[in-house]
C-alpha positions in Angstrom: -19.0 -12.3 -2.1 -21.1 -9.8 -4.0 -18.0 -7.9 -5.5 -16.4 -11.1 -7.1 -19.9 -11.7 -9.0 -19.8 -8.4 -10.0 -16.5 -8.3 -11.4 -14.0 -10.3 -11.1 -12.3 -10.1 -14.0 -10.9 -6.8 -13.3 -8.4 -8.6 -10.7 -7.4 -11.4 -13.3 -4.5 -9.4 -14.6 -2.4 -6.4 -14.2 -3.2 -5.3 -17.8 -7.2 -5.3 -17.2 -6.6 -4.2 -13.5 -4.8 -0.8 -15.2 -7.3 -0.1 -18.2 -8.8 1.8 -14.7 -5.9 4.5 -15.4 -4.7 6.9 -18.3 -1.8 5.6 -20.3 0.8 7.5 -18.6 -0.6 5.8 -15.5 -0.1 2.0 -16.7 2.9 2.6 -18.5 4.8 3.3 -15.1 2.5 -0.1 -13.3 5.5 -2.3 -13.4 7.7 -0.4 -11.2 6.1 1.6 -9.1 2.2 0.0 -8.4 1.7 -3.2 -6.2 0.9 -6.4 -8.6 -2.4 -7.9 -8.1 -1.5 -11.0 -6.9 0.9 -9.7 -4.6 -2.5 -7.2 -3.5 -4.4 -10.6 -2.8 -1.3 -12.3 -1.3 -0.8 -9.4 1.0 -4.8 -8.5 2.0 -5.4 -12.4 2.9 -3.0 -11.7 5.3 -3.8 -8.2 6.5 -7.6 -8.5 6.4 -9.1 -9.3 9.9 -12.7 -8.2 9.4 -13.3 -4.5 11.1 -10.0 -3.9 11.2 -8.7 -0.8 9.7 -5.5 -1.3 6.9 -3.5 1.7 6.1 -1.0 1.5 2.9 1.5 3.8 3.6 2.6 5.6 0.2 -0.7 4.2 -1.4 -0.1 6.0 -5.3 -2.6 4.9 -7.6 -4.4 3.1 -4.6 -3.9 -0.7 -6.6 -3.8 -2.4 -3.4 -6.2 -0.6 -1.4 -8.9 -1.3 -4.4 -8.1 -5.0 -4.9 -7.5 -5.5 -0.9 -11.0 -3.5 -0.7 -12.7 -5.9 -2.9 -11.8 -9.2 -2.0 -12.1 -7.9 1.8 -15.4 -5.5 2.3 -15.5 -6.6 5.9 -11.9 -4.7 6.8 -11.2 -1.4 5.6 -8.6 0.0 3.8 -7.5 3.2 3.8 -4.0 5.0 1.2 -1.9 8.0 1.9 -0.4 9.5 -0.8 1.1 12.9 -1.2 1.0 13.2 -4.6 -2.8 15.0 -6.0 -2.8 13.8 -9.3 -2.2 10.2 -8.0 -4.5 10.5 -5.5 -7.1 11.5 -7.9 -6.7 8.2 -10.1 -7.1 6.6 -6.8 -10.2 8.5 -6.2 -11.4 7.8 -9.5 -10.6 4.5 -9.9 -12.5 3.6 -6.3 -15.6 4.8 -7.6 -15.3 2.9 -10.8 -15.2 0.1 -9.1 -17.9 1.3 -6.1 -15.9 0.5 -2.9 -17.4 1.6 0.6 -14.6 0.1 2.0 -11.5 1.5 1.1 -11.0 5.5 1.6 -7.8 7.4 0.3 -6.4 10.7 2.0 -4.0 13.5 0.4 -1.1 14.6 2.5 2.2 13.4 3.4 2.0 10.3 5.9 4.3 12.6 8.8 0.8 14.2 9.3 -1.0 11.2 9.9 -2.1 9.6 13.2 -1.8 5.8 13.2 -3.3 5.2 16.7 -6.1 5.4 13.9 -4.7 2.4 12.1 -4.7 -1.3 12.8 -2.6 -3.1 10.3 0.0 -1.8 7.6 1.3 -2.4 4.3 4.4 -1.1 2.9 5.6 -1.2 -0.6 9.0 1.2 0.1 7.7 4.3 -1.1 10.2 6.1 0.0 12.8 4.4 -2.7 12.8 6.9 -5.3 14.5 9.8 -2.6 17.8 7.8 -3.2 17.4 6.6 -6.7 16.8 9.6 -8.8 15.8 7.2 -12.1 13.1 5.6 -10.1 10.9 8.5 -9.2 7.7 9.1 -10.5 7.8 12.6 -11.6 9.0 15.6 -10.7 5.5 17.0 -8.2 7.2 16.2 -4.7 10.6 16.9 -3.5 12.8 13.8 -3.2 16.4 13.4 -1.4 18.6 11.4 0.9 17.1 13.1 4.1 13.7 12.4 3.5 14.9 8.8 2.8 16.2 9.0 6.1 13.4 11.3 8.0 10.5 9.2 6.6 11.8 5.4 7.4 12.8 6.5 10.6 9.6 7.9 11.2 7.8 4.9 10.0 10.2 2.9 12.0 9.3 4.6 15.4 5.4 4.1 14.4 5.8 0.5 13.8 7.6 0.0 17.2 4.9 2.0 19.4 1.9 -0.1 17.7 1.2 -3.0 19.8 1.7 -6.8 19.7 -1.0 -8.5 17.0 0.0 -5.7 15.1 0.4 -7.1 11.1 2.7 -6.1 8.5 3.3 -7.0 4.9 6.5 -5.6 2.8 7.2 -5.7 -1.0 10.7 -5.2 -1.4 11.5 -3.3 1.6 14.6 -3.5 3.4 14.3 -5.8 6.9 16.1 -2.9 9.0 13.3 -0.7 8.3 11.0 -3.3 10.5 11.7 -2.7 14.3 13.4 -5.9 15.8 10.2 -6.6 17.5 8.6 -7.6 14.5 8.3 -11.8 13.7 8.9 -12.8 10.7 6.1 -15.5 9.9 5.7 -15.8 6.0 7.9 -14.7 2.9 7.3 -15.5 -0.9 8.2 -14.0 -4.4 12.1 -14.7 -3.7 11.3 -12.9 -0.5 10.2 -9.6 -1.8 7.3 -10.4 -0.1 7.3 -10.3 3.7 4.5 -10.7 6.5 5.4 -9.8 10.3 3.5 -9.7 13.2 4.3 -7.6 16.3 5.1 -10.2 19.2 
């Protein structure tokens, strides 16, 4: 692939991946931004080429960039509600010069996902019930949105239909409609694929 001659190094390591973002960026990587091996682990599984990706609560857009470049025949697209994360993802795509992989501002209740083939899911909704785990202070957070965006996710994941993939990272399983197969799990089973039967 033309990407991986280009630069691969980039997606050695977390540390090189996040030189792409200001300091105040990398310092909050480890909790909050998708790993990259668990981006590769995640878009081997997701990537069916033409197939359209959506990471729901995308942030910094980690895994839509390193999904986007080990897989530039399956496009990836990030909502994130936050602007000043969305910008880093913004900028950090054309850093690294992916046709690919497209981010959108706004809140993912907006969204149509008959647009959308395949999902990943990294429980961005988290930091509405743990106050010390949110990013800032930009968006509102509390126990109802907890509640008003999983259920919402929930019911969009149950009207997709069967083929439909999914990969988790640290999600709770009753936030995955029952109709969901489990059909891989590794780190400790953080990580979890599921296709729609």
């Amino acid at each position: 692939m033309l990407n991986e001659i280009l630069n691969p190094s980039l997606f050695r390591h977390d540390n090189t991946f996040d030189d792409l973002y200001p300091q105040h960026i990398q310092d909050m990587s480890q909790l909050h931004w998708t790993p990259v091996d668990i981006a590769k682990k995640a878009a081997n599984f997701l990537a069916i080429p033409n197939a359209r990706v959506l990471d729901i609560g995308s942030g910094v857009g980690k895994f839509c960039i390193t999904a986007g470049f080990f897989h530039p025949e399956t496009t990836f697209y990030g909502i994130e509600q936050r602007s000043e994360l969305y910008a880093f993802a913004e900028i950090a795509k054309e850093e690294v010069d992916l046709p690919n992989v497209n981010f959108i501002h706004g809140n993912l209740t907006e969204l149509d996902f008959r647009d959308y083939d395949h999902f990943y899911f990294y429980n961005a909704f988290y930091e509405n019930i743990e106050p010390d785990r949110r990013i800032d202070y930009a968006v509102k957070t509390s126990f109802e949105l907890y509640d008003l965006y999983s259920r919402f996710v929930y019911q969009m994941l149950d009207e997709k239909p069967p083929e439909t993939r999914l990969v988790t990272f640290h999600c709770p399983d009753m936030q995955v409609p029952p109709g969901y197969q489990l059909v891989n799990n590794f780190y400790s089973k953080a990580l979890k694929m599921w296709i729609k039967e």
